[in-house]
CHARMM-style PDB file with segment names, atoms N, HN, CA, C and O in Angstrom:
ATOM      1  N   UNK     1     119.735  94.534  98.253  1.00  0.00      PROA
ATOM      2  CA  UNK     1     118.656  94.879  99.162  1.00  0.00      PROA
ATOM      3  C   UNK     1     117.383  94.200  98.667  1.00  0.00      PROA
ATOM      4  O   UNK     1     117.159  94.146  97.458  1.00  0.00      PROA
ATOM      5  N   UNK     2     116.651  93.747  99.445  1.00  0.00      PROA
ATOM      6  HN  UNK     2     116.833  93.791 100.427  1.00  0.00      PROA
ATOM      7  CA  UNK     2     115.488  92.751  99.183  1.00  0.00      PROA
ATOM      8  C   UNK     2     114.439  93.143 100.115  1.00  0.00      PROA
ATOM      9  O   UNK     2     114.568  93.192 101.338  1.00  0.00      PROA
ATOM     10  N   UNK     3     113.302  93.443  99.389  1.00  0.00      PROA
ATOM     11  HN  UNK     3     113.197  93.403  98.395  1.00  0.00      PROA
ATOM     12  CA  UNK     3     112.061  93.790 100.066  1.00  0.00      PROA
ATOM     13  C   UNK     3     111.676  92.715 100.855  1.00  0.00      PROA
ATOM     14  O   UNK     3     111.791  91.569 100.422  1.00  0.00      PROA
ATOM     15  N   UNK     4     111.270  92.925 101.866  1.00  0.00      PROA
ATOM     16  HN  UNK     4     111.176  93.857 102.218  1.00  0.00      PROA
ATOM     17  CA  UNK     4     110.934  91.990 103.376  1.00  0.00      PROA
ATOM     18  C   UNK     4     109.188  92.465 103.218  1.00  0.00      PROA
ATOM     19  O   UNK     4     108.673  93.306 103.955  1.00  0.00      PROA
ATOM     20  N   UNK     5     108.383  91.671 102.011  1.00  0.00      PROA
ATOM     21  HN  UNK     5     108.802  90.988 101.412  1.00  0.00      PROA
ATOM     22  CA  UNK     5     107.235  91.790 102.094  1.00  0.00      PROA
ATOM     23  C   UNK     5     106.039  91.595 103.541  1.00  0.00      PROA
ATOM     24  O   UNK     5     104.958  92.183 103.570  1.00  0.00      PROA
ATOM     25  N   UNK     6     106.317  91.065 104.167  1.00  0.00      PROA
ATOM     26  HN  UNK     6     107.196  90.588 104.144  1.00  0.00      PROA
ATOM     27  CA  UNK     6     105.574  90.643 105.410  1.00  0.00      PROA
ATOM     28  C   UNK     6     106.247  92.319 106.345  1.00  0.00      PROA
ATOM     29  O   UNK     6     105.618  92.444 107.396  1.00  0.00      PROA
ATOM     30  N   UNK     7     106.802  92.933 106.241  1.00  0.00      PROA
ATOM     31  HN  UNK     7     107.313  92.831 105.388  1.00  0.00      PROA
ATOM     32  CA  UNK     7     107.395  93.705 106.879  1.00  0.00      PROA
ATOM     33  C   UNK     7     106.520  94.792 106.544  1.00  0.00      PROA
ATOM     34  O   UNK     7     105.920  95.451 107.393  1.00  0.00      PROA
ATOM     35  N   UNK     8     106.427  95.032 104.962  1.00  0.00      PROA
ATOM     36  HN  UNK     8     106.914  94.497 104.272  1.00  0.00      PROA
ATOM     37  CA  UNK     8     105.945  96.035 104.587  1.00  0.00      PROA
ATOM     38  C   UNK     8     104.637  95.805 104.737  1.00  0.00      PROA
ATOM     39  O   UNK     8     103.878  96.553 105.354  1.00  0.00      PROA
ATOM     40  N   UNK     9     104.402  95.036 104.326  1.00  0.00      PROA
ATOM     41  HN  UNK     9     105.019  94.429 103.825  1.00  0.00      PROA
ATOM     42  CA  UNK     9     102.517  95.051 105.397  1.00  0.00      PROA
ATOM     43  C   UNK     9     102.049  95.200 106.473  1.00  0.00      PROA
ATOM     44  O   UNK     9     100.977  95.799 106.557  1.00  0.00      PROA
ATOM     45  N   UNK    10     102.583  94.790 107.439  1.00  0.00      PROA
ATOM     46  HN  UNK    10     103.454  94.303 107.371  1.00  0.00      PROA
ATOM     47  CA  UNK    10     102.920  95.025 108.900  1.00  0.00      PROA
ATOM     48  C   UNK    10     102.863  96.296 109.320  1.00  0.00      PROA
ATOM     49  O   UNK    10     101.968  96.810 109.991  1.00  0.00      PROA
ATOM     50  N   UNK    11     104.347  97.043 108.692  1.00  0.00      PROA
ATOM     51  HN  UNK    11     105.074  96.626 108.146  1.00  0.00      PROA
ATOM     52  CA  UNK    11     104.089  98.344 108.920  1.00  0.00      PROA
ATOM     53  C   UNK    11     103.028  99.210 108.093  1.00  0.00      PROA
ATOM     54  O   UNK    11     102.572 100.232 108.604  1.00  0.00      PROA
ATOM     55  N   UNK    12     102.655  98.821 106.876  1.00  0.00      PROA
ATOM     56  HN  UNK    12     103.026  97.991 106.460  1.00  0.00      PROA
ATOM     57  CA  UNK    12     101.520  99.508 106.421  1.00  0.00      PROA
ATOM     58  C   UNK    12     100.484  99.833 107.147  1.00  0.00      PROA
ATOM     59  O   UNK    12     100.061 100.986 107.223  1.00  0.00      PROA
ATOM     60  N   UNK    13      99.897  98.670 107.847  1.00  0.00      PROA
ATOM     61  HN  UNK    13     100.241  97.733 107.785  1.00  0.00      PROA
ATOM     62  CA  UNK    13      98.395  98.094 108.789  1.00  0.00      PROA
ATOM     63  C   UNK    13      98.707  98.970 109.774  1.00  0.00      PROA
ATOM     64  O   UNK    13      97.918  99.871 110.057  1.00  0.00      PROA
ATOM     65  N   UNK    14     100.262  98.774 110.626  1.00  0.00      PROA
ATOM     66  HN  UNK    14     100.903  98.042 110.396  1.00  0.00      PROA
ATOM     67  CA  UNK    14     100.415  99.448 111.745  1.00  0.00      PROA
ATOM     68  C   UNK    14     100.187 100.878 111.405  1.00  0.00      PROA
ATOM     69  O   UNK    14      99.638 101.549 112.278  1.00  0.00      PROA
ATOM     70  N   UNK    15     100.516 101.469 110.276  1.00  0.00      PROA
ATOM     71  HN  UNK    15     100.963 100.924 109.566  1.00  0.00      PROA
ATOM     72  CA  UNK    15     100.343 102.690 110.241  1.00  0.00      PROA
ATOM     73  C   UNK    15      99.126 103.239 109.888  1.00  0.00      PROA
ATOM     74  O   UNK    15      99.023 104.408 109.515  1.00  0.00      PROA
ATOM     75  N   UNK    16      97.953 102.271 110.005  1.00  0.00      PROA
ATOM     76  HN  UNK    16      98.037 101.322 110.308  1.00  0.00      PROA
ATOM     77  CA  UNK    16      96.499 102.634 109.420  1.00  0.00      PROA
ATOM     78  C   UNK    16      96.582 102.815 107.684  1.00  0.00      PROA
ATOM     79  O   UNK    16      95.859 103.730 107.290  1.00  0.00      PROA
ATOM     80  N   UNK    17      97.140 102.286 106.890  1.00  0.00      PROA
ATOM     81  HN  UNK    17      97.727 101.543 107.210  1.00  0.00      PROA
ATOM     82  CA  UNK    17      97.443 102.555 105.499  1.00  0.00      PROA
ATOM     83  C   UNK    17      96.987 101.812 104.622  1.00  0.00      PROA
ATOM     84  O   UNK    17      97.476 100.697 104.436  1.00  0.00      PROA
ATOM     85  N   UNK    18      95.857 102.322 103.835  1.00  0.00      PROA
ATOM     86  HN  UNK    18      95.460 103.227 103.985  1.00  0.00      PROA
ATOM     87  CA  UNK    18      95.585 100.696 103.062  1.00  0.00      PROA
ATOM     88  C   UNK    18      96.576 100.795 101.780  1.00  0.00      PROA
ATOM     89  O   UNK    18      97.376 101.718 101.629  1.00  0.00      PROA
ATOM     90  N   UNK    19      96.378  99.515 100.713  1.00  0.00      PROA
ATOM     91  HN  UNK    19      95.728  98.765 100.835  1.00  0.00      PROA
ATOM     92  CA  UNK    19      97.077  99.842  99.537  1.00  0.00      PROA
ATOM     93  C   UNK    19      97.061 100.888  98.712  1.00  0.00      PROA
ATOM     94  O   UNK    19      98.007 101.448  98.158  1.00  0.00      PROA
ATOM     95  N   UNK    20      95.179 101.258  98.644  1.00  0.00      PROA
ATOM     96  HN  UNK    20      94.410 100.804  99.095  1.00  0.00      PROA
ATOM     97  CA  UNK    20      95.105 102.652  97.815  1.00  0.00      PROA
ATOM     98  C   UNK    20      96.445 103.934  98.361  1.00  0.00      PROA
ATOM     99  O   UNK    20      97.360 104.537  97.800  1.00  0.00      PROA
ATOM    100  N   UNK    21      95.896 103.862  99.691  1.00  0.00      PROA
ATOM    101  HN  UNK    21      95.153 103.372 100.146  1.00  0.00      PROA
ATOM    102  CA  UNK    21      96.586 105.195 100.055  1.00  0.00      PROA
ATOM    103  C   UNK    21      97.988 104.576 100.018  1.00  0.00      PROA
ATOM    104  O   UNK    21      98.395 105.358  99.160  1.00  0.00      PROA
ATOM    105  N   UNK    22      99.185 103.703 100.290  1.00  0.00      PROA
ATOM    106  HN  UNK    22      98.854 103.068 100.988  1.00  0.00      PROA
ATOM    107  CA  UNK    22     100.579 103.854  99.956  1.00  0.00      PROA
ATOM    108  C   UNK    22     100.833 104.176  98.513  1.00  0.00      PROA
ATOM    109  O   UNK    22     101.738 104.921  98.137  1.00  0.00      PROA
ATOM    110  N   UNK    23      99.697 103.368  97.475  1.00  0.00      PROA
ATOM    111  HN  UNK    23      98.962 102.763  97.781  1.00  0.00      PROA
ATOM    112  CA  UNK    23      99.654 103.732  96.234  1.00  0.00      PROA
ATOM    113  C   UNK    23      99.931 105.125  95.356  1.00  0.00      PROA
ATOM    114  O   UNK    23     100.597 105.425  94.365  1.00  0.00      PROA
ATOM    115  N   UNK    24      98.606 106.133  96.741  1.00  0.00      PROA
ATOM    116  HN  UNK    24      98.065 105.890  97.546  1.00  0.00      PROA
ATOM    117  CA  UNK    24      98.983 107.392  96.216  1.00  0.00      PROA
ATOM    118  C   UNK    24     100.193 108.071  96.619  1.00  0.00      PROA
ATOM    119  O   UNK    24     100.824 108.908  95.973  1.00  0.00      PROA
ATOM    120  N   UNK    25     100.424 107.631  97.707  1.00  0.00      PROA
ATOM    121  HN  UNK    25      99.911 106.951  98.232  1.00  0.00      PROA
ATOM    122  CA  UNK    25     101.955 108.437  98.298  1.00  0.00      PROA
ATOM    123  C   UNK    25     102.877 107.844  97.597  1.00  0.00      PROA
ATOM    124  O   UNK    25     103.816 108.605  97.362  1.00  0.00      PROA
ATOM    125  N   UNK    26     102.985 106.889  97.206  1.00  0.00      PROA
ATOM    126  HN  UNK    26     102.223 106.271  97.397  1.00  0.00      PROA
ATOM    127  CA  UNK    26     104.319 106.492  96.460  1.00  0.00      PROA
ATOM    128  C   UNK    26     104.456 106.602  95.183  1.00  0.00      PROA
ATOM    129  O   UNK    26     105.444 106.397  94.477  1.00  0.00      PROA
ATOM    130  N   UNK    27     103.053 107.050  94.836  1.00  0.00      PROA
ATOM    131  HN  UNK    27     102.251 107.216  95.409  1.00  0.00      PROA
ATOM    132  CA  UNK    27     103.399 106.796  92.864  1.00  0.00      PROA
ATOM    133  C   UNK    27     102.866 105.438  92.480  1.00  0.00      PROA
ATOM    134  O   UNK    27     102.387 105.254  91.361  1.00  0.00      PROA
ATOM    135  N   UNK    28     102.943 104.452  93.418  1.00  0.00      PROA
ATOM    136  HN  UNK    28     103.332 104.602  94.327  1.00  0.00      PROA
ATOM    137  CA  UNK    28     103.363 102.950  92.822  1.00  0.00      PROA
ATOM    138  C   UNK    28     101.707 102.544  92.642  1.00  0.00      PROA
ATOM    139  O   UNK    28     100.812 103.250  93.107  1.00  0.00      PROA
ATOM    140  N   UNK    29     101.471 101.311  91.901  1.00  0.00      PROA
ATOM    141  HN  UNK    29     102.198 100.737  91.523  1.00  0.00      PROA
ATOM    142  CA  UNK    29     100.430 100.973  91.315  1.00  0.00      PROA
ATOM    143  C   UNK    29      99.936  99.844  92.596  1.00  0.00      PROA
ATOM    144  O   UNK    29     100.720  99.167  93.261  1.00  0.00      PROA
ATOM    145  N   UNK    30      98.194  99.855  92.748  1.00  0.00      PROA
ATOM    146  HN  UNK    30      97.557 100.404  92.208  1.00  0.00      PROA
ATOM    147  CA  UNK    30      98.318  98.725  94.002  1.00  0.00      PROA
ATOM    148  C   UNK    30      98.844  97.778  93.847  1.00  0.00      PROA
ATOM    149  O   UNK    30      99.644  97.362  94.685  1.00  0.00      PROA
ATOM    150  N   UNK    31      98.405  96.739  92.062  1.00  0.00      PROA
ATOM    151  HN  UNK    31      97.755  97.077  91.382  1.00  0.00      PROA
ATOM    152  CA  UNK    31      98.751  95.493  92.175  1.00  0.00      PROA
ATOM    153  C   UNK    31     100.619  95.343  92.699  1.00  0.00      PROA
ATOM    154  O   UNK    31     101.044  94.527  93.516  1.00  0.00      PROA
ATOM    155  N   UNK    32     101.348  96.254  92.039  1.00  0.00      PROA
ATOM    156  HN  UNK    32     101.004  96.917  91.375  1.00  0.00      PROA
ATOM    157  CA  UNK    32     103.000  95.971  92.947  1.00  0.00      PROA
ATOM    158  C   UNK    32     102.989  96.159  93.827  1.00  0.00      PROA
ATOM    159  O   UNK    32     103.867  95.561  94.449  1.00  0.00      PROA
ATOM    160  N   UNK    33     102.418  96.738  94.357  1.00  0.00      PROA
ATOM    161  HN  UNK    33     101.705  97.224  93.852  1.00  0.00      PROA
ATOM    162  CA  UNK    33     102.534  97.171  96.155  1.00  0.00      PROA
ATOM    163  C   UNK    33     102.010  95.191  96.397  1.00  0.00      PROA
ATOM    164  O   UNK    33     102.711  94.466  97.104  1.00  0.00      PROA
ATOM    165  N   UNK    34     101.015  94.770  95.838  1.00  0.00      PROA
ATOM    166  HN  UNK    34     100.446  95.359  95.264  1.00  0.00      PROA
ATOM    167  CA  UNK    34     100.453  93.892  96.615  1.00  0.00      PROA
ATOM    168  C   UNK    34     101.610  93.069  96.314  1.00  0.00      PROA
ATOM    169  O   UNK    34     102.400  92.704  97.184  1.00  0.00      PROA
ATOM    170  N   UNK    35     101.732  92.726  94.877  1.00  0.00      PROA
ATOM    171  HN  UNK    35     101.090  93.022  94.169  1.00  0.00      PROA
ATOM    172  CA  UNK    35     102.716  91.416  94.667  1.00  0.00      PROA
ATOM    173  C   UNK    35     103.976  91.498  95.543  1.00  0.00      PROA
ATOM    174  O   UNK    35     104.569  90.501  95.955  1.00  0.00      PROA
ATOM    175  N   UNK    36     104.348  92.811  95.802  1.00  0.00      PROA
ATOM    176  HN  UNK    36     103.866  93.621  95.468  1.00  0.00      PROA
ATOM    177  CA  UNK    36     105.578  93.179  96.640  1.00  0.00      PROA
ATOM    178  C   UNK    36     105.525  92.529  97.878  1.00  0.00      PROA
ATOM    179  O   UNK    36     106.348  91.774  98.395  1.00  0.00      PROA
ATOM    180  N   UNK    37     104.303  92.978  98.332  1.00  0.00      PROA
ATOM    181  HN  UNK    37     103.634  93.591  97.911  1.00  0.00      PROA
ATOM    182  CA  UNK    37     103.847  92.422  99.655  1.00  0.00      PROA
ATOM    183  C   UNK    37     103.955  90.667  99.638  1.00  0.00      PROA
ATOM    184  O   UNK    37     104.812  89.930 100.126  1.00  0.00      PROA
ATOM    185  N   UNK    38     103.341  90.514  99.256  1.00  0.00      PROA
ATOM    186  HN  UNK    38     102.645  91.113  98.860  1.00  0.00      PROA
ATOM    187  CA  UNK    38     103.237  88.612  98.411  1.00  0.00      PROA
ATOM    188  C   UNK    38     104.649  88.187  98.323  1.00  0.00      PROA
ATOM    189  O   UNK    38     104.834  87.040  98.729  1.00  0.00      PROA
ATOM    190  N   UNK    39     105.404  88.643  98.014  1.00  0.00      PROA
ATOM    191  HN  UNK    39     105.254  89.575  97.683  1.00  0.00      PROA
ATOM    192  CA  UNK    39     106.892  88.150  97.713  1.00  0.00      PROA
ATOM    193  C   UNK    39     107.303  87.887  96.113  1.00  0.00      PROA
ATOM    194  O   UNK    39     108.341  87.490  95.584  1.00  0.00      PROA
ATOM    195  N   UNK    40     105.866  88.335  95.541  1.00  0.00      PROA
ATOM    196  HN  UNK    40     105.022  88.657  95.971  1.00  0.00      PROA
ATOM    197  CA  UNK    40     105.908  87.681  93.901  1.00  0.00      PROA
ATOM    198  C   UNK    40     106.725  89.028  92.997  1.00  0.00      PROA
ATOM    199  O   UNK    40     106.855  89.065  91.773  1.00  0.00      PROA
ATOM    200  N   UNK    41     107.254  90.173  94.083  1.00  0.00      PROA
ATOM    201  HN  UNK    41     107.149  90.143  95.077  1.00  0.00      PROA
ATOM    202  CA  UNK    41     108.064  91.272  93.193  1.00  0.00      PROA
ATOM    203  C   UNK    41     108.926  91.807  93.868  1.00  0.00      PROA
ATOM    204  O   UNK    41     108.775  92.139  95.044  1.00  0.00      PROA
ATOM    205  N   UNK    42     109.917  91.953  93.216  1.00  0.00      PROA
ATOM    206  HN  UNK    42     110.040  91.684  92.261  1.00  0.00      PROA
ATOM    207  CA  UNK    42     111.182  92.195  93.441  1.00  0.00      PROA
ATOM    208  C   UNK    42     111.463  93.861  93.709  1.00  0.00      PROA
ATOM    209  O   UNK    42     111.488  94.342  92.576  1.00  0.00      PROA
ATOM    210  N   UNK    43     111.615  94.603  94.381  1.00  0.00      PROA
ATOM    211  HN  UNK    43     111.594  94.213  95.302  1.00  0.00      PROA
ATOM    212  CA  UNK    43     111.713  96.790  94.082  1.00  0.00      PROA
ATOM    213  C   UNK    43     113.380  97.361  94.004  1.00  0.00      PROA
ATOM    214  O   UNK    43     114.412  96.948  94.533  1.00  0.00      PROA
ATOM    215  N   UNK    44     113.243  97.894  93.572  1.00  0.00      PROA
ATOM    216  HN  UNK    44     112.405  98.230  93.143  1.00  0.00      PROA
ATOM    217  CA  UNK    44     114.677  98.309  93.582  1.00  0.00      PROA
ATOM    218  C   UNK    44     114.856  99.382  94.651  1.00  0.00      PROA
ATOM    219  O   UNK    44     114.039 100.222  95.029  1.00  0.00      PROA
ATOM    220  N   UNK    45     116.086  99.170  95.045  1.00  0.00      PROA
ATOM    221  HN  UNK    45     116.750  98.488  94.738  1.00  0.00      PROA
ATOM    222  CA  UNK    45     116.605 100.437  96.232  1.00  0.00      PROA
ATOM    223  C   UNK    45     115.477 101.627  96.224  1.00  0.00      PROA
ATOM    224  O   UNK    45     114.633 101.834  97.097  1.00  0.00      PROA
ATOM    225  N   UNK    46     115.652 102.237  95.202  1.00  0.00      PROA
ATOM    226  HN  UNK    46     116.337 102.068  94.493  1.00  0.00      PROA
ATOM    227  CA  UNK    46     114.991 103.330  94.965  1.00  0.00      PROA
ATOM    228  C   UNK    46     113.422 103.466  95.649  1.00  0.00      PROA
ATOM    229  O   UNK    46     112.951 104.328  96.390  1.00  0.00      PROA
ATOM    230  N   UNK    47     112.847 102.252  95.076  1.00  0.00      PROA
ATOM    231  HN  UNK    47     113.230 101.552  94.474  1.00  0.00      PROA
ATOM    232  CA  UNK    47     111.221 101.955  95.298  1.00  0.00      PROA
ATOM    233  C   UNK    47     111.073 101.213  97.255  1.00  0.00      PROA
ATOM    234  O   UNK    47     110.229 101.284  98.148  1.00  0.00      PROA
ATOM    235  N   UNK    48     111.860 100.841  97.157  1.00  0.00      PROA
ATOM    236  HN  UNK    48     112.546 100.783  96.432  1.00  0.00      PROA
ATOM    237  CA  UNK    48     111.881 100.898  98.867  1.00  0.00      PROA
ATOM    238  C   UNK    48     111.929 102.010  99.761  1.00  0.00      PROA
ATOM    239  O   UNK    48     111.163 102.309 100.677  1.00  0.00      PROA
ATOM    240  N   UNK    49     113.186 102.694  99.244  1.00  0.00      PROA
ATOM    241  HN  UNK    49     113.807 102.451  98.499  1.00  0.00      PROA
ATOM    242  CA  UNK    49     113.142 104.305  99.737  1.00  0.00      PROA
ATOM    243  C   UNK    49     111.887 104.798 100.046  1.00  0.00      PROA
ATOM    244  O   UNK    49     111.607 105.320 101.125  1.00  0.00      PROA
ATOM    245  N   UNK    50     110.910 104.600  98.855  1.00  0.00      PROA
ATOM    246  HN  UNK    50     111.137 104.176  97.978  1.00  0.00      PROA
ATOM    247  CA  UNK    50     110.050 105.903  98.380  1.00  0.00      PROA
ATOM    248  C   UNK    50     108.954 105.207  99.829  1.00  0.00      PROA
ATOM    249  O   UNK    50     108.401 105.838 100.730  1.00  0.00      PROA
ATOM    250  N   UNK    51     108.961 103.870  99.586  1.00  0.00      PROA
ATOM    251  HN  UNK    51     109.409 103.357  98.854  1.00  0.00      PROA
ATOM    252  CA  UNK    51     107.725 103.390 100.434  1.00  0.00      PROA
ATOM    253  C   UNK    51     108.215 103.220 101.820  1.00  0.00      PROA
ATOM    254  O   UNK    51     107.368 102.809 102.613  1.00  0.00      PROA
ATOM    255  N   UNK    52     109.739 103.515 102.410  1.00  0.00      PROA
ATOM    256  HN  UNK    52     110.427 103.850 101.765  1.00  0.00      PROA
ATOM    257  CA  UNK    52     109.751 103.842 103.876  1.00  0.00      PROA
ATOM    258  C   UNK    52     109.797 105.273 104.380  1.00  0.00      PROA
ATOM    259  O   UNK    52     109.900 105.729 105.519  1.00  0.00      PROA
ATOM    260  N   UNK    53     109.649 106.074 102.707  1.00  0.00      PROA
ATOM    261  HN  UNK    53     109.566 105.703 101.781  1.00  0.00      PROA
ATOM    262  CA  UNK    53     109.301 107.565 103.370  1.00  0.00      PROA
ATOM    263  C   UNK    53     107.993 107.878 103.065  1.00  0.00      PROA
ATOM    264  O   UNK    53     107.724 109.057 103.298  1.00  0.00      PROA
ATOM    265  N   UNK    54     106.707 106.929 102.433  1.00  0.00      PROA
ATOM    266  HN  UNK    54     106.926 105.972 102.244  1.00  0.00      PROA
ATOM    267  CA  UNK    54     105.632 106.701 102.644  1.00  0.00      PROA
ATOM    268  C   UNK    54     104.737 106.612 103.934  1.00  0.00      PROA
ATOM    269  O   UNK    54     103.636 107.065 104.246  1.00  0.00      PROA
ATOM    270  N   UNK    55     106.092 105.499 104.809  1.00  0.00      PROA
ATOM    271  HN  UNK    55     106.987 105.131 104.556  1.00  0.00      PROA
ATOM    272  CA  UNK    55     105.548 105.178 106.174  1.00  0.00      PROA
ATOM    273  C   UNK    55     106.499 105.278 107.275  1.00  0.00      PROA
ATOM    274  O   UNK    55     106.600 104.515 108.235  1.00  0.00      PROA
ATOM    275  N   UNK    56     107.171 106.300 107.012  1.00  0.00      PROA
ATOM    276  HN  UNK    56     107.089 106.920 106.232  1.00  0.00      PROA
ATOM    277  CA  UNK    56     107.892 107.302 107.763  1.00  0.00      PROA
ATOM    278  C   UNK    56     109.013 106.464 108.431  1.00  0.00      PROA
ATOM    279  O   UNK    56     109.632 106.946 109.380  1.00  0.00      PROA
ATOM    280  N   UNK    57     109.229 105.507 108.069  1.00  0.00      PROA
ATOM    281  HN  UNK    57     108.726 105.116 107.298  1.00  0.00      PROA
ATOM    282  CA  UNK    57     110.238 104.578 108.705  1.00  0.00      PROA
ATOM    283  C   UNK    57     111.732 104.307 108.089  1.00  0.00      PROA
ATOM    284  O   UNK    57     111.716 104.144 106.869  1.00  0.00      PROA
ATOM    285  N   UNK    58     112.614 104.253 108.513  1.00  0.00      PROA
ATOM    286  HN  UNK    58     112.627 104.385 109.504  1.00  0.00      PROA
ATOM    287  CA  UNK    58     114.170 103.717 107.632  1.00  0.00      PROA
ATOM    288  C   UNK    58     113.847 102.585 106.645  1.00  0.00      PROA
ATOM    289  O   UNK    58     113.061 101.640 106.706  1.00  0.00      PROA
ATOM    290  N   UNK    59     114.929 103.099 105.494  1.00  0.00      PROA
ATOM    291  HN  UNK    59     115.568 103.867 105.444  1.00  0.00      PROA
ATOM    292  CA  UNK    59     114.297 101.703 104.888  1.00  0.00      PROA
ATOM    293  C   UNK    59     114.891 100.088 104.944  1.00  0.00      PROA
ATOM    294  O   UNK    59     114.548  99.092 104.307  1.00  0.00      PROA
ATOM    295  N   UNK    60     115.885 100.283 105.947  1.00  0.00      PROA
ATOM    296  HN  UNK    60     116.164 101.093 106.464  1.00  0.00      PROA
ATOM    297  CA  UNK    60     116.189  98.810 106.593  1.00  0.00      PROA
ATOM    298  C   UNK    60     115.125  98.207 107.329  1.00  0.00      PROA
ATOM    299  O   UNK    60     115.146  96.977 107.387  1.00  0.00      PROA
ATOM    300  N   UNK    61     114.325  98.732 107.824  1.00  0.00      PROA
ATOM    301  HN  UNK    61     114.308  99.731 107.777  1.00  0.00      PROA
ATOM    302  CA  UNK    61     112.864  98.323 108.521  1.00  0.00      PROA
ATOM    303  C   UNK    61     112.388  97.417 107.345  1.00  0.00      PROA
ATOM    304  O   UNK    61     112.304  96.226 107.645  1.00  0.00      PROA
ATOM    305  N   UNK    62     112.074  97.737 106.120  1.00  0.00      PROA
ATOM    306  HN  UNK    62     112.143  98.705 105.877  1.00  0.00      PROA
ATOM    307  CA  UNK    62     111.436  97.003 104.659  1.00  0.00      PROA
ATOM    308  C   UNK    62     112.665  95.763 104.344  1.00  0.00      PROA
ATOM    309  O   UNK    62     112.682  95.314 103.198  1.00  0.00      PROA
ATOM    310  N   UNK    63     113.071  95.544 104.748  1.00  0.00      PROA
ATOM    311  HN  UNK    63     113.057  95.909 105.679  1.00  0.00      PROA
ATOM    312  CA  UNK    63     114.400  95.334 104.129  1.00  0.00      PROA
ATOM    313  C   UNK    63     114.768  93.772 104.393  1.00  0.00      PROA
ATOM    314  O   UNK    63     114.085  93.801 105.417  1.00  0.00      PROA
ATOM    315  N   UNK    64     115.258  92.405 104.369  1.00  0.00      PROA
ATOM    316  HN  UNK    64     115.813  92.382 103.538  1.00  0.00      PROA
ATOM    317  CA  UNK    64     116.089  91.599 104.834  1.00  0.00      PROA
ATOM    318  C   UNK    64     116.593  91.326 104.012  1.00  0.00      PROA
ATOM    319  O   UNK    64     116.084  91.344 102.891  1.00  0.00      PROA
ATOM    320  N   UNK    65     118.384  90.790 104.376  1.00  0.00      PROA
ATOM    321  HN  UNK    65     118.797  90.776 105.287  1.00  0.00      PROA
ATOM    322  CA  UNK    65     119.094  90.541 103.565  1.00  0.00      PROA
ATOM    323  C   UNK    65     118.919  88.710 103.225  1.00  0.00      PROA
ATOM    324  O   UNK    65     119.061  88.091 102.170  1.00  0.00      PROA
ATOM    325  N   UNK    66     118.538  88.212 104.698  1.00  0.00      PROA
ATOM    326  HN  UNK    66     118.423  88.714 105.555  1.00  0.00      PROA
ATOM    327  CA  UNK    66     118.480  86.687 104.849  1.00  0.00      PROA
ATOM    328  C   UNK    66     117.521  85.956 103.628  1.00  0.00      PROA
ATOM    329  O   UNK    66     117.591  84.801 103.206  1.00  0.00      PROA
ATOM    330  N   UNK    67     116.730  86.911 103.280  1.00  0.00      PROA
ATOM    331  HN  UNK    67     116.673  87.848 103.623  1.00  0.00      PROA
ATOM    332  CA  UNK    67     115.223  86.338 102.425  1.00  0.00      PROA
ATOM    333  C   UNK    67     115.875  85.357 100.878  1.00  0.00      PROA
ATOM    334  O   UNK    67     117.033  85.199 100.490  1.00  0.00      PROA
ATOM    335  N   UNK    68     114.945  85.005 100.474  1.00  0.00      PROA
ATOM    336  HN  UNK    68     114.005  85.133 100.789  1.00  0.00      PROA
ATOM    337  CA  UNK    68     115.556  84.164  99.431  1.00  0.00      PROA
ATOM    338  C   UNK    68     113.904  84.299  98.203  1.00  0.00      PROA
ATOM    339  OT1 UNK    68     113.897  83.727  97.113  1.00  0.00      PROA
TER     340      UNK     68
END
């Protein structure tokens, strides 16, 4: 499973969410949220989970398998 960074920003914005606030709902620190976003970090299953029940969405929404 591979974080689909452009995805997760997308839906962040769409959901009115800046980094601070996914930051606090998820635990996670901004700069990974950002690099995540960027493509420069990799999350594990787990850390995807947490940030599509952040933004209330499945976490195949965050997700492509095609990415490289």
């Amino acid at each position: 499973m591979k974080p689909n960074g452009v995805a997760i920003r997308a839906l962040r914005t769409a959901h009115a969410c800046g980094l601070r606030e996914l930051a606090r709902r998820t635990g996670l620190s901004r700069p990974y949220l950002s690099r995540l976003e960027r493509g420069k970090r990799g999350a594990t299953p787990e850390t995807v989970l947490l940030i599509a029940n952040a933004l209330n969405v499945p976490p195949e929404a965050l997700t492509s398998e095609d990415q490289k």
